[in-house]
Phi, psi and omega in degrees: 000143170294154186270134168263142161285142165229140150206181191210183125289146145343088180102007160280168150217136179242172187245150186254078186273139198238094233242128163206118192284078162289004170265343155254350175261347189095166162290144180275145157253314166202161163260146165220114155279169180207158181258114161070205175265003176279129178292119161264349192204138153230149155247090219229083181325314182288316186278336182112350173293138137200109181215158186269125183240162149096193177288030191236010190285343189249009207248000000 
C-alpha cells in the first residue's frame, strides 16, 4: 500500500486510514501507527483495542 502523509492542528481531528483487503490478507489482529519510530495509535478488533499512546494519549 502506499504510504500517505497527514496533518493536522492542535484541536483537529483527523482519521488515520488503513486500508486492508481480508480476503487476500487473512484476518487481522492489529494496526499500529507511528510518528517516526515512536508508536501513536493501536488498533486491535479482536482484543478489543483502540487507543492513542505514548505523548498522543491526552490528544
Amino acid at each position: 500500500l502506499p504510504q500517505r502523509d497527514l496533518s493536522g492542528l492542535v484541536g483537529e481531528t483527523i482519521n488515520l486510514p488503513c486500508d486492508v483487503d481480508t480476503e487476500k490478507c487473512g484476518d487481522l489482529h492489529s494496526i499500529k501507527w507511528y510518528r517516526g519510530s515512536s508508536r501513536i495509535f493501536v488498533f486491535s478488533e479482536m482484543a478489543g483495542i483502540a487507543r492513542s499512546e505514548g505523548d498522543y494519549t491526552e490528544r
